[in-house]
FIVOFI-150765 format. One record per residue (C-alpha): x, y, z; residue in one letter. Coordinates in steps of 0.2 Angstrom, whole numbers, plus 5000, padded with zeros to 4 digits. Layout:
# residues N
XYZA
...
END
This chain:
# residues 114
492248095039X
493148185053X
493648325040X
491648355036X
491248355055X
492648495056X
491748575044X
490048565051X
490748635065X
491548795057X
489948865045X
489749045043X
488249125042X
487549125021X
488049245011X
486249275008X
485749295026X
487149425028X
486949525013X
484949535019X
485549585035X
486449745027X
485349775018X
484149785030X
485349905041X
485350035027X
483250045028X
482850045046X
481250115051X
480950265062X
480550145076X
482250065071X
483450215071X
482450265087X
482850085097X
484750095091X
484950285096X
484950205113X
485650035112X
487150105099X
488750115107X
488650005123X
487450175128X
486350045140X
487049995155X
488949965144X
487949815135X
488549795118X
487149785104X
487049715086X
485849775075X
485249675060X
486149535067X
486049395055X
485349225066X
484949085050X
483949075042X
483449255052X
483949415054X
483749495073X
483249675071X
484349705089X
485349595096X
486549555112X
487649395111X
488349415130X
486449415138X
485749315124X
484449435123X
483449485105X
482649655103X
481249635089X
480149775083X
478449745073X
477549835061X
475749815055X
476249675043X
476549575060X
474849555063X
474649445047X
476149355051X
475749315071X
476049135067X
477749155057X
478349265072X
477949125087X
478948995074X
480349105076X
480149165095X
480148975095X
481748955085X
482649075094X
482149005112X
482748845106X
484548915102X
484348995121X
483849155116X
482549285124X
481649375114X
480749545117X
479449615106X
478949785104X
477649875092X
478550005081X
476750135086X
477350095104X
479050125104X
478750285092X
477550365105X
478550325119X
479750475121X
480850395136X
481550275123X
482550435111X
END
């Protein structure tokens, strides 16, 4: 019993979350490549970023473990998917995590953010 616990305890993340997640890193968006020009390399405020960091059962788009903060992007297939989107704001919240949302259109018009 105590060796299961132990176990429990100790999970990596599913290969199959992973491998999503770096496969995902090899197709960012323009948006994407855009956000992580900035956040890449502790080049905001020294904070250090992920991107494509596998959270299971999802993948973050960006995100900082030392603020708990999520950075997530969304293109027009979000608009079907509003419901799926608040499951998984909801998801992240519950594991104590922000989560900020931007619209690729936005981010891509907005010059101050490259």
């Amino acid at each position: 019993m105590a060796t299961e616990i132990a176990k429990m305890n100790h999970t990596k993340s599913p290969t199959t979350t992973k491998e999503f997640a770096r496969q995902l890193r090899s197709e960012q968006t323009e948006a994407e490549q855009k956000i992580w020009s900035v956040l890449r390399d502790r080049r905001l405020q020294g904070i250090k970023f992920r991107r494509k960091h596998p959270m299971p059962p999802h993948v973050l788009d960006f995100y900082c473990h030392s603020a708990k903060l999520a950075i997530e992007l969304d293109g027009s297939q979000h608009i079907e998917q509003e419901s799926y989107d608040q499951q998984r704001t909801e998801f992240l919240s519950q594991q104590g995590i922000l989560v900020l949302r931007f619209w690729n259109h936005d981010v891509l018009q907005h010059r101050e953010a490259g």
